[in-house]
MINUNU-955760 format. One record per atom (N, C-alpha, C): residue number from 1; residue in one letter; atom name; x, y, z. Coordinates in Angstrom, 3 decimals. Atoms other than C-alpha are relative to their C-alpha. Layout:
REM MINUNU-955760
<NUM; A; CA; <X; Y; Z>>
...
***
This chain:
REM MINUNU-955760
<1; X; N; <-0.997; -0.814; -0.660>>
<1; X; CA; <-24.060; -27.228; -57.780>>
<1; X; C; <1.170; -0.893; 0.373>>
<2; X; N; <-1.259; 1.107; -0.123>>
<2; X; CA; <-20.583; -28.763; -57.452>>
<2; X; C; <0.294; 0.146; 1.704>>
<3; X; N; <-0.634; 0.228; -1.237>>
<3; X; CA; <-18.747; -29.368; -54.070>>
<3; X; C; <0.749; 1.672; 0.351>>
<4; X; N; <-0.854; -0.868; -0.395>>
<4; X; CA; <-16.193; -26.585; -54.535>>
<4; X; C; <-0.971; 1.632; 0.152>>
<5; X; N; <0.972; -0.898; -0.375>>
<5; X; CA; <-19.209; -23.893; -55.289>>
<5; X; C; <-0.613; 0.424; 1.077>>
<6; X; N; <0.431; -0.055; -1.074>>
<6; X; CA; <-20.970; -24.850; -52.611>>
<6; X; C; <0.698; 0.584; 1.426>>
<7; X; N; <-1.020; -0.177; -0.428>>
<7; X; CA; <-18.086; -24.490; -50.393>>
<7; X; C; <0.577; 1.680; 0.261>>
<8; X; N; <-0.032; -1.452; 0.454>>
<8; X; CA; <-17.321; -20.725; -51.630>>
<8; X; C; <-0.941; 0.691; 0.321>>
<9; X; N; <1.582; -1.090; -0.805>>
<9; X; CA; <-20.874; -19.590; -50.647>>
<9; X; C; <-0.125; -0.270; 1.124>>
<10; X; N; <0.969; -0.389; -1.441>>
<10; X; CA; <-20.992; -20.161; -47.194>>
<10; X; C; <0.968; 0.840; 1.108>>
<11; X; N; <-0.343; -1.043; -1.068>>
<11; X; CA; <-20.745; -17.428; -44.396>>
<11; X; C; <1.377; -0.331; 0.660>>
<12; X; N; <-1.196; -0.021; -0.318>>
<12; X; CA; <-17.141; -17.023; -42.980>>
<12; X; C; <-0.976; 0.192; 1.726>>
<13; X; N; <-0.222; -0.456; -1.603>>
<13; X; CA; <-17.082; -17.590; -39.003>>
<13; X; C; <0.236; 1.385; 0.821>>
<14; X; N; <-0.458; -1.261; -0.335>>
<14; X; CA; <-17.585; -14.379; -37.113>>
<14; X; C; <1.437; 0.313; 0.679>>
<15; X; N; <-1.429; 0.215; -0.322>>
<15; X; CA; <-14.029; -13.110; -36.265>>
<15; X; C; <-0.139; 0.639; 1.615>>
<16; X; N; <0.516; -0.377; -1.203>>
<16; X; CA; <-13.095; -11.853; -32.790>>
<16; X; C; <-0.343; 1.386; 0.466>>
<17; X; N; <0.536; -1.432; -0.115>>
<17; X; CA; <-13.289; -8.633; -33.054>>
<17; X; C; <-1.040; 0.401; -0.448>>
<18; X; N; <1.349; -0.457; -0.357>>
<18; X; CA; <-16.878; -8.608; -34.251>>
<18; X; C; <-1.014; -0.716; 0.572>>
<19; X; N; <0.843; 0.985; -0.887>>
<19; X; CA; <-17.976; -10.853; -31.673>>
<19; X; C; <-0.307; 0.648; 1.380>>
<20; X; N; <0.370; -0.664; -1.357>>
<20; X; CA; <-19.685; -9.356; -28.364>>
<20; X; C; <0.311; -0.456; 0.804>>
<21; X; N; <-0.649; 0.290; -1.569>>
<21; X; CA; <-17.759; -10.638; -25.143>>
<21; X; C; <-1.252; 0.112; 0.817>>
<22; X; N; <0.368; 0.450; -1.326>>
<22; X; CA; <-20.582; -11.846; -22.805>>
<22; X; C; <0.452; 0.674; 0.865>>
<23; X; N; <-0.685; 0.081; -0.992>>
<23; X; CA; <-20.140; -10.535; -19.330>>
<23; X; C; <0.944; -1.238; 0.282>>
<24; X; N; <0.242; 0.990; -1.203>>
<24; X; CA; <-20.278; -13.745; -17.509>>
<24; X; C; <1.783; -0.269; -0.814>>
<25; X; N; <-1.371; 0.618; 0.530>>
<25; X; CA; <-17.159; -14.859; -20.471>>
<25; X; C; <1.263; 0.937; 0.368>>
<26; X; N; <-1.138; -0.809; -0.700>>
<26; X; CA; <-15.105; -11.658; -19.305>>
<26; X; C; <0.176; -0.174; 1.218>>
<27; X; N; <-0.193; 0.229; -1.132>>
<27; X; CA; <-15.622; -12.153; -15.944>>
<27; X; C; <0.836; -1.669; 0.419>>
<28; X; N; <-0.433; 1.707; 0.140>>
<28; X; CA; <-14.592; -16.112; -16.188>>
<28; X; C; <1.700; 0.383; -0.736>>
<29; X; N; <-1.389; -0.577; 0.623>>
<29; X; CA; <-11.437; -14.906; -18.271>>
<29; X; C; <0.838; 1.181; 1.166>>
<30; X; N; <-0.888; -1.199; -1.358>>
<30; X; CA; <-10.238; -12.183; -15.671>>
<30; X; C; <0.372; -0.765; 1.221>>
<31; X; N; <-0.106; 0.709; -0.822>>
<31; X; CA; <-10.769; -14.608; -12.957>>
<31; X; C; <0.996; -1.026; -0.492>>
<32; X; N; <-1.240; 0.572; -0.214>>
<32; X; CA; <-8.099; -16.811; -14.218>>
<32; X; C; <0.887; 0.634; -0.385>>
<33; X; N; <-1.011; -0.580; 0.426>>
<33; X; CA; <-6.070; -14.077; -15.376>>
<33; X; C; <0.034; 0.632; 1.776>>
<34; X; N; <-0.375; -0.357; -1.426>>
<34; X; CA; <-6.263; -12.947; -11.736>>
<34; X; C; <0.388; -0.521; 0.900>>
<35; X; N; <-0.538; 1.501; -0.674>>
<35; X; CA; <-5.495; -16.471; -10.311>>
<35; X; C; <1.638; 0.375; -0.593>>
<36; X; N; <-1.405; 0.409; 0.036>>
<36; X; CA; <-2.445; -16.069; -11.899>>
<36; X; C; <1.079; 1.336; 0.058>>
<37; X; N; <-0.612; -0.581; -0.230>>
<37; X; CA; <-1.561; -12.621; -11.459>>
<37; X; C; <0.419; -0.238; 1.650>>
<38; X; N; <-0.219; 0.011; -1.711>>
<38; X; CA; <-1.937; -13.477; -7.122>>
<38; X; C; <1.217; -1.217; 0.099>>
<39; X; N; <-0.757; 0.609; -0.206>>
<39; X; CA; <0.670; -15.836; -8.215>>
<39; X; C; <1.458; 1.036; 0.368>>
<40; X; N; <-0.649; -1.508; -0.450>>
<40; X; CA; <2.868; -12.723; -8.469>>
<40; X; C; <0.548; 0.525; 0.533>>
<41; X; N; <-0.283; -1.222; -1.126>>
<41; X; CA; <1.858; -10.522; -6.222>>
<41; X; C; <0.211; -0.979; 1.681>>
<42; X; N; <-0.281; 0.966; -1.286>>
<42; X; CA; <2.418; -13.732; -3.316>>
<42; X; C; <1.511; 0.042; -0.230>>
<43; X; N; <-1.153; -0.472; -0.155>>
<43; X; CA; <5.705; -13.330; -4.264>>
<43; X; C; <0.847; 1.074; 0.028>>
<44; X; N; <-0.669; -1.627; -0.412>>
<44; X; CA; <6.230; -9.514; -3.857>>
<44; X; C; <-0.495; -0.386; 1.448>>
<45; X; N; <-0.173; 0.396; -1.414>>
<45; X; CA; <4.798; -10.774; -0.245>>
<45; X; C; <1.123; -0.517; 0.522>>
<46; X; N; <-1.215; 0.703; 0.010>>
<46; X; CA; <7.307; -13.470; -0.005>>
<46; X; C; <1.223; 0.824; 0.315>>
<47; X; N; <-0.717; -0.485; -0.091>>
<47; X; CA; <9.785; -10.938; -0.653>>
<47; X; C; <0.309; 1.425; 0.825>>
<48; X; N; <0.476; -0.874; -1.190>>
<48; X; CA; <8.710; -8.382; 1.684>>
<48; X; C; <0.258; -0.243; 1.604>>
<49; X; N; <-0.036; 0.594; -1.520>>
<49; X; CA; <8.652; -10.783; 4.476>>
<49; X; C; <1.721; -0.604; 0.275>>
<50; X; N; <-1.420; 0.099; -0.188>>
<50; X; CA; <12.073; -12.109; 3.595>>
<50; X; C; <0.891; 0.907; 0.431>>
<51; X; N; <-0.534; -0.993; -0.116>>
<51; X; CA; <13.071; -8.850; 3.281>>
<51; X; C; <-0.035; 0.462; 1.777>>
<52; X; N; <-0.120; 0.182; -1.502>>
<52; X; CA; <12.187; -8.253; 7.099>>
<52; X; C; <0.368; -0.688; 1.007>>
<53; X; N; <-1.206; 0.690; -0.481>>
<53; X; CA; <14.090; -11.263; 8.156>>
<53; X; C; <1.222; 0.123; -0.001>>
<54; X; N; <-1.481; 0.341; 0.199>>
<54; X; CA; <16.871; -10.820; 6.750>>
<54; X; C; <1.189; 1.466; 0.687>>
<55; X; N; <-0.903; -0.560; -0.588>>
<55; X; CA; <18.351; -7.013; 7.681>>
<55; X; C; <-1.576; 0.900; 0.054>>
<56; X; N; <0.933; -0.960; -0.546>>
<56; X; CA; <16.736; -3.453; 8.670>>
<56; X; C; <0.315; 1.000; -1.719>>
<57; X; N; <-0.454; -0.479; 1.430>>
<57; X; CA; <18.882; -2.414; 5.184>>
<57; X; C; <-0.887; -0.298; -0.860>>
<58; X; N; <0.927; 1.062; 1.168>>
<58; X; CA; <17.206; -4.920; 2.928>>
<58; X; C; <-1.756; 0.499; -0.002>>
<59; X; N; <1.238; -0.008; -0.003>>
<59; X; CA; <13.809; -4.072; 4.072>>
<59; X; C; <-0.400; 1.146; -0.086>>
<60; X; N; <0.086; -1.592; 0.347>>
<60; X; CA; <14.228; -0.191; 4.088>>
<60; X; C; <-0.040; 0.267; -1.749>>
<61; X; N; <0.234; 0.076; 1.372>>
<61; X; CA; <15.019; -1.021; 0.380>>
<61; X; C; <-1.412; -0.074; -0.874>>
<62; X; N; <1.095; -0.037; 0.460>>
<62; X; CA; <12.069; -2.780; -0.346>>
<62; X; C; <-1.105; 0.261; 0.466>>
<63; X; N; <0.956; -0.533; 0.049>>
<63; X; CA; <10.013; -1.008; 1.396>>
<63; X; C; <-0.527; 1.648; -0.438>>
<64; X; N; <-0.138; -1.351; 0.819>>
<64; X; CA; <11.070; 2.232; -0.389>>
<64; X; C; <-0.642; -0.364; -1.453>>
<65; X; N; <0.578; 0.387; 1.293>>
<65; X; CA; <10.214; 0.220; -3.327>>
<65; X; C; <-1.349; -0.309; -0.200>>
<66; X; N; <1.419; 0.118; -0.327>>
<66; X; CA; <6.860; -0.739; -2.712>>
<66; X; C; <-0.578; 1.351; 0.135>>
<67; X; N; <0.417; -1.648; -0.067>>
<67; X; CA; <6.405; 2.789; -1.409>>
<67; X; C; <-0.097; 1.089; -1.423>>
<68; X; N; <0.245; -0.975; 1.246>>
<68; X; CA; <7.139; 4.424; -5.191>>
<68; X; C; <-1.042; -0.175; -0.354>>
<69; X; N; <1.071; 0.311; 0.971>>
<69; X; CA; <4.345; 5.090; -7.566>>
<69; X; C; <-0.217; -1.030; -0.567>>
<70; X; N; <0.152; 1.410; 0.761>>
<70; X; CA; <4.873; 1.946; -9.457>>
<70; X; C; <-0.153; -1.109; 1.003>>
<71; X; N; <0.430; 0.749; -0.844>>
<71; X; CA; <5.103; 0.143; -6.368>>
<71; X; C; <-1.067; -0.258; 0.536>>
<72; X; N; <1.420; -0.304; -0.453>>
<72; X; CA; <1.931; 1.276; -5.400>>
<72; X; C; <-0.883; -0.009; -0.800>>
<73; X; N; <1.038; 0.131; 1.006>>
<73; X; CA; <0.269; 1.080; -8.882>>
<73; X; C; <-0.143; -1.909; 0.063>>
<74; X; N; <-0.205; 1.727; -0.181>>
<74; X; CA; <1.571; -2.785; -8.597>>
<74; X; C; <-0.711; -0.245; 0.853>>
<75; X; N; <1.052; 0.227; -1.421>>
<75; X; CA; <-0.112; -3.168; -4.985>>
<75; X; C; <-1.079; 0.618; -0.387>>
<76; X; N; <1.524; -0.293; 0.116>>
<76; X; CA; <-2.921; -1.665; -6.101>>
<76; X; C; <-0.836; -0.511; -0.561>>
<77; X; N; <0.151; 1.104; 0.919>>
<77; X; CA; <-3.240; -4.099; -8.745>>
<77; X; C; <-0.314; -1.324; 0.565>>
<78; X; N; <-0.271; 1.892; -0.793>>
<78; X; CA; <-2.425; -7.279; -6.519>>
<78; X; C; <-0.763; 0.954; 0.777>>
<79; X; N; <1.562; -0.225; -1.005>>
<79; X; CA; <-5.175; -5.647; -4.181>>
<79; X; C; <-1.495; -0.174; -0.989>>
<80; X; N; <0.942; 0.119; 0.901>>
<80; X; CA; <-7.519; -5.652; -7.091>>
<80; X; C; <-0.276; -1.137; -0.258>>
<81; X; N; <0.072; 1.263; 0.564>>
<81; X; CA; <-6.470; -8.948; -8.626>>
<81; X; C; <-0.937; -0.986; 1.586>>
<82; X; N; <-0.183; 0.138; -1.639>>
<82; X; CA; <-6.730; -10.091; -4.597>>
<82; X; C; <-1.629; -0.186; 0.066>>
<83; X; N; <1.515; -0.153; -0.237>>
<83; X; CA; <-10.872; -8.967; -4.410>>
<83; X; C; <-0.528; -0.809; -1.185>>
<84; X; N; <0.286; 0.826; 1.456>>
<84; X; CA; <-11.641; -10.034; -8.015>>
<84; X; C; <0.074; -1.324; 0.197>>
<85; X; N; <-0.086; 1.400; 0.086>>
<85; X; CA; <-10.756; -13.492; -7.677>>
<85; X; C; <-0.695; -0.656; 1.423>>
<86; X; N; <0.838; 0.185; -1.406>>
<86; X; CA; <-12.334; -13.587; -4.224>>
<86; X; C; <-1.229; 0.084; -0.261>>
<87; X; N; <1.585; -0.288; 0.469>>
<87; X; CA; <-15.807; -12.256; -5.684>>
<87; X; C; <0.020; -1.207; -0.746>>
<88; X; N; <0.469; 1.329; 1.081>>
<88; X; CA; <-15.308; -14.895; -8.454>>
<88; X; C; <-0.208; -1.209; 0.635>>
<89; X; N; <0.349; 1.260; -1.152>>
<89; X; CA; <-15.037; -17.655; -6.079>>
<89; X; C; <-1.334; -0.127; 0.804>>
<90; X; N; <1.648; -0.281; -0.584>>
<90; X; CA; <-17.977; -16.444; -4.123>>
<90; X; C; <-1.011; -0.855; -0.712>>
<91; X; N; <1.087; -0.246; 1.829>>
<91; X; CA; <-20.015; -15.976; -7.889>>
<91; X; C; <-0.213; -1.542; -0.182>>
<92; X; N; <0.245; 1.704; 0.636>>
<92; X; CA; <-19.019; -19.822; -8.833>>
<92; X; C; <-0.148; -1.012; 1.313>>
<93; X; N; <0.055; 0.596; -1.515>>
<93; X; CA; <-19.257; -20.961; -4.974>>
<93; X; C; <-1.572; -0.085; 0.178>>
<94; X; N; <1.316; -0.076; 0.185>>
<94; X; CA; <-23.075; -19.538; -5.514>>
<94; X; C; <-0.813; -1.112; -0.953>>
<95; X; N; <0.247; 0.782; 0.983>>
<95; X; CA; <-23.728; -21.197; -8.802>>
<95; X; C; <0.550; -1.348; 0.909>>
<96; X; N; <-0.469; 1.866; -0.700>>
<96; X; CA; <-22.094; -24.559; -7.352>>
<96; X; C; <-1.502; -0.424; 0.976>>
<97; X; N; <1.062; 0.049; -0.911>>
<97; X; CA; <-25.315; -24.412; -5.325>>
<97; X; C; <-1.267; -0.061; -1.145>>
<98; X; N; <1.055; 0.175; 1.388>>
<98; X; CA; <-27.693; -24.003; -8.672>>
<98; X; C; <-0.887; 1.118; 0.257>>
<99; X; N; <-0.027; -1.752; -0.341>>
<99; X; CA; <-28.428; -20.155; -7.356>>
<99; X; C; <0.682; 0.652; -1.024>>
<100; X; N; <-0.207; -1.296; 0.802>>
<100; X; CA; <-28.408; -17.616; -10.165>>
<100; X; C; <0.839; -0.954; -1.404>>
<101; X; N; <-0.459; 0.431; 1.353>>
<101; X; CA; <-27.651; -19.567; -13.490>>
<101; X; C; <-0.708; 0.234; -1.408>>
<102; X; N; <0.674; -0.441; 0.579>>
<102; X; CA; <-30.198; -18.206; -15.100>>
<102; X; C; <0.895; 1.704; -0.809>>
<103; X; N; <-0.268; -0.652; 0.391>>
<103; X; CA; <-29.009; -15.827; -17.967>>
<103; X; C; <0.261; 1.541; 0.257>>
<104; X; N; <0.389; -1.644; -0.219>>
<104; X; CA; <-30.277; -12.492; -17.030>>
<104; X; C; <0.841; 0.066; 1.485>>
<105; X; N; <0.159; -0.374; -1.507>>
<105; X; CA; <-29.551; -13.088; -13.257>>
<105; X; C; <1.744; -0.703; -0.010>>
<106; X; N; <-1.558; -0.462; -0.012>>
<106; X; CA; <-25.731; -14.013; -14.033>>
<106; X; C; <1.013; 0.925; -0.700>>
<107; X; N; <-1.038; -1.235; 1.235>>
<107; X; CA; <-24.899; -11.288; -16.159>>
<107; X; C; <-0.131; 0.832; 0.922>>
<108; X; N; <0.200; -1.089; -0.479>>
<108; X; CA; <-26.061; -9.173; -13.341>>
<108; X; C; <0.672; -0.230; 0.936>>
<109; X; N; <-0.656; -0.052; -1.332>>
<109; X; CA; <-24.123; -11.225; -10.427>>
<109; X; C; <1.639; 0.313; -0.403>>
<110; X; N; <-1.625; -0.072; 1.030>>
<110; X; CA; <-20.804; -11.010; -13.051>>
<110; X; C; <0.508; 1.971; 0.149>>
<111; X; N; <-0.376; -0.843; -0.188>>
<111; X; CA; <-21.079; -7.236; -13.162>>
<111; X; C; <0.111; 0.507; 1.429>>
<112; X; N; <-0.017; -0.141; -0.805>>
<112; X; CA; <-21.941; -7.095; -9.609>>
<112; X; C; <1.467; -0.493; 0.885>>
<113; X; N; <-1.998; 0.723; 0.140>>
<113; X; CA; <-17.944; -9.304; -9.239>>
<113; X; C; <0.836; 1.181; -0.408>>
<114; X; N; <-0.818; -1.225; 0.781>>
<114; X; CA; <-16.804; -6.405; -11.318>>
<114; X; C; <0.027; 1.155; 0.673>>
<115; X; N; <0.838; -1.296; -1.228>>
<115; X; CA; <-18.457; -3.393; -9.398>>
<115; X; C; <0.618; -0.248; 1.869>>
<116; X; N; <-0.310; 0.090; -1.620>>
<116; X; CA; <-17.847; -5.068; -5.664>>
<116; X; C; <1.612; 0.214; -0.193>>
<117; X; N; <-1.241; 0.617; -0.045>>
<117; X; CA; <-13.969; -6.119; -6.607>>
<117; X; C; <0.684; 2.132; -0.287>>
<118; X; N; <-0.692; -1.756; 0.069>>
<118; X; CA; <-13.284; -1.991; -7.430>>
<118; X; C; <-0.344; 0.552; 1.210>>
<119; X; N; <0.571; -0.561; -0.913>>
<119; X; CA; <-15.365; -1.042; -4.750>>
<119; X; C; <1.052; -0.200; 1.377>>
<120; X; N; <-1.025; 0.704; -1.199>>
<120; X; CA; <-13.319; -3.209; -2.028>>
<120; X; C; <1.094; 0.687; -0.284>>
<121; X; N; <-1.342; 0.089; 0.200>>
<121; X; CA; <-10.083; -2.538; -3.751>>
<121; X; C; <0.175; 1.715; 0.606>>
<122; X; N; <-0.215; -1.605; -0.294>>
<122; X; CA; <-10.712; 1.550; -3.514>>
<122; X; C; <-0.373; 0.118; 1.626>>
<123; X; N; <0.533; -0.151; -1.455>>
<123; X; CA; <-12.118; 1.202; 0.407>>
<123; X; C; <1.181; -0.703; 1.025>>
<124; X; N; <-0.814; -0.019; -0.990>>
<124; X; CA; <-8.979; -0.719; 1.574>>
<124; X; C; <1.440; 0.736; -0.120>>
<125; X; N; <-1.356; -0.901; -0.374>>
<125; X; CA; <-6.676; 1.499; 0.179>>
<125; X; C; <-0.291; 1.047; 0.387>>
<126; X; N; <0.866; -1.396; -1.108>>
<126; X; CA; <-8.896; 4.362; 1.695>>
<126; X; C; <0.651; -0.242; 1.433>>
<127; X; N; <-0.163; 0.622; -1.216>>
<127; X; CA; <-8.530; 2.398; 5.049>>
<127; X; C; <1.117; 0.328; 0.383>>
<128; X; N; <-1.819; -0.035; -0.429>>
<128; X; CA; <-4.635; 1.912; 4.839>>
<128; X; C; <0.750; 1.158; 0.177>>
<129; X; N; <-0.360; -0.686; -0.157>>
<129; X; CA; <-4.455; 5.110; 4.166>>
<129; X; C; <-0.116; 1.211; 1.100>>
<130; X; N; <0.114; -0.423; -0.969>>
<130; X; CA; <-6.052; 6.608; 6.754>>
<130; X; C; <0.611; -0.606; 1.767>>
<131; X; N; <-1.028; 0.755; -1.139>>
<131; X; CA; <-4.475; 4.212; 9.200>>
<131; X; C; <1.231; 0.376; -0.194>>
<132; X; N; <-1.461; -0.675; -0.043>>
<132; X; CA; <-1.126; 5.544; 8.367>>
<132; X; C; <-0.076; 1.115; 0.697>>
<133; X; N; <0.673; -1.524; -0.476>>
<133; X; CA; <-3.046; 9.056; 8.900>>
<133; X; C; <0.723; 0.895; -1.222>>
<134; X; N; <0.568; -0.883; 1.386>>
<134; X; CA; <-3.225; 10.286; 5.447>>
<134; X; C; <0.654; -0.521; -1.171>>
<135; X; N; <-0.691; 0.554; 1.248>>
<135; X; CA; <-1.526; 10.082; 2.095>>
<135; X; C; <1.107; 0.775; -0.061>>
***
């Protein structure tokens, strides 16, 4: 069998789209995509708080803006990103300890990251909203 034959017969690398995504590897991937969305949403804070230094104009602005739908799909987001990356820290704060590295029993604390981080996110905008006194 020559070199180049050989070569020609063997299996092509699975591609990514028929490769199964792991929890634990989605959860590890979101968590730094969520590190860097709270980069962000610290600066829609930033600008919030400036905004309340600076006039009663400026801050009526952006807090009309924040207040739209998109403003509020955004904050709802940076409240999400916000829990998510907080659970993940926890998750790898646990593991750093040599607690739950076992296959089965981090695929289950990964969805449990996934599950708590919606859970939180929908209970403090429940909260906020009832602290206003309604929607």
């Amino acid at each position: 069998m020559s070199q180049s034959t050989a070569t020609r017969q063997r299996p092509l690398s699975p591609h990514l789209t028929a490769y199964r995504w792991p929890i634990t590897m989605t959860m590890s991937i979101l968590h730094r995509i969520t590190g860097g969305a709270l980069y962000f949403g610290t600066l829609l804070v930033a600008w919030w708080l400036i905004a309340a230094a600076t006039s009663e104009e400026y801050f009526n602005f952006v807090s009309w803006l924040y207040g739209s739908w998109f403003g509020r799909l955004v904050l709802f987001g940076y409240t999400w990103a916000l829990m998510h990356h907080m659970l993940g820290g926890v998750r790898h704060l646990v593991w750093d300890t040599g607690v739950g590295l076992e296959k089965h029993t981090a695929s289950k604390i990964a969805w449990a990251t996934l599950a708590g981080s919606v859970t939180l996110t929908i209970l403090i905008w429940i909260a906020g909203y009832a602290a206003r006194g309604g929607f």
